[in-house]
N, C-alpha and C positions, 0 to 999 in steps of 0.2 A: 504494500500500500504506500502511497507518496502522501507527502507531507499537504497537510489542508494549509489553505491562505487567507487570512484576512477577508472576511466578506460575511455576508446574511444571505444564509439556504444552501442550496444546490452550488456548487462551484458552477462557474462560465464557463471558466480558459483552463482548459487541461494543457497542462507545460510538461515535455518530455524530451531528457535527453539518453544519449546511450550510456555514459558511464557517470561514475558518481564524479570523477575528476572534473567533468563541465560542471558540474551546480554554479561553482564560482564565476562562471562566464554567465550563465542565463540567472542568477538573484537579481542583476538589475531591473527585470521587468518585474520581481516580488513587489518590490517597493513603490514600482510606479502604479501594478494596478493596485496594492492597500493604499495608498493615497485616495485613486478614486473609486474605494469603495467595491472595486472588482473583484470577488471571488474566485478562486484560484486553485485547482492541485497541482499538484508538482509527484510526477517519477521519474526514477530511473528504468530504462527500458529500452536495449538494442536491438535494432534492426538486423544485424548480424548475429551476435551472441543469443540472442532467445525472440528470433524472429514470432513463434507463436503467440508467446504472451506477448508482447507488444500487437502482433496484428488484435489480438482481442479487445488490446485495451484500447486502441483506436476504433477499431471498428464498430467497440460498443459504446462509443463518447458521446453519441447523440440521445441513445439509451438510459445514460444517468442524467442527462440533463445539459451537457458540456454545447457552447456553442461557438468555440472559437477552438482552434488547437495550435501552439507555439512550442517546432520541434528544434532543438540545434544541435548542430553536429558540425564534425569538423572532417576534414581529410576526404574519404568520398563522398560524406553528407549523403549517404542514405536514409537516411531517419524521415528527415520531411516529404520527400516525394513518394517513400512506403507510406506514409500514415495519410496522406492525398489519395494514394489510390485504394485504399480501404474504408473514405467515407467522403460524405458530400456535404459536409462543415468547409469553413473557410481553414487552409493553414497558412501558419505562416512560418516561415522557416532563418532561421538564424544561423549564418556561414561562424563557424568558429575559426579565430587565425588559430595555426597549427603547422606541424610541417613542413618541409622547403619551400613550399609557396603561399604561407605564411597566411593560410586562408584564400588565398585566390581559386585553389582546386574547389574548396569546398561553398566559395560564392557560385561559379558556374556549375556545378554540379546540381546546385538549388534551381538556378534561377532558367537552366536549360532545359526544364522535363517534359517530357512527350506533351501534345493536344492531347486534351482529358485530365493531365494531370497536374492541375493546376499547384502553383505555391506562392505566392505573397512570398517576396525577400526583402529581408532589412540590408543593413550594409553587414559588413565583418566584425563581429562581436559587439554589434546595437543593442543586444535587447531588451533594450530602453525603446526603440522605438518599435521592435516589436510589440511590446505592451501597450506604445499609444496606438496602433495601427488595429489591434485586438478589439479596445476602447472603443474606435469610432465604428467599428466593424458593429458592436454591440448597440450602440447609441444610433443606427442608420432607421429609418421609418420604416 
């Protein structure tokens, strides 16, 4: 189970990265959505290493109630374009710098995925503005 966020009810924004070593890359969006009051979990959960439970937990995000999904990942950034093509919420996905190209792999690897598989991309280690992007995602009429 991942950590609950600051909010009232059902969490929103299900946040997922692969290993625990990213938490300290993607906490900047913690604080931006308890500021506004946004509801929040947070797991650990690879695309690679335990592909199953993660397809689960995306694919049953609409299930508990989740209306946003903010994935990061670094190096080949498969986290958010798997967790795109197992549900039809919005994600959005966070390039981690990492590696000899320092996050570059892992912005195009996001921001390049098939039609159908859509992903919202912040810049290289934003996820500060993934969480405002989540925000307005929620706040739309």
């Amino acid at each position: 189970m991942g950590d609950a966020g600051w909010g009232m009810g059902m969490p929103d924004v299900l946040i997922v990265v692969g290993s625990e070593s990213d938490k300290p890359r993607i906490e900047p969006a913690f604080e931006v959505l308890s500021k506004a009051g946004v509801s929040y979990e947070f797991h650990v959960s690879s695309a690679h290493r335990q592909p199953e439970e993660t397809g689960k937990l995306v694919s049953g995000a609409r299930g508990k109630g989740f209306k946003v999904i903010i994935a990061g990942a670094g190096l080949s950034a498969a986290l958010p374009g798997y967790a795109s093509s197992l549900t039809d919420l919005p994600v959005i996905g966070v390039p981690f710098a990492s590696g000899p190209l320092n996050g570059m792999d892992a912005l195009l690897a996001i921001a390049q995925l098939p039609p159908g598989v859509p992903v919202g991309t912040v810049g290289i280690d934003n996820a500060k503005n993934a969480a405002h992007l989540a925000i307005r995602i929620l706040k739309r009429p």
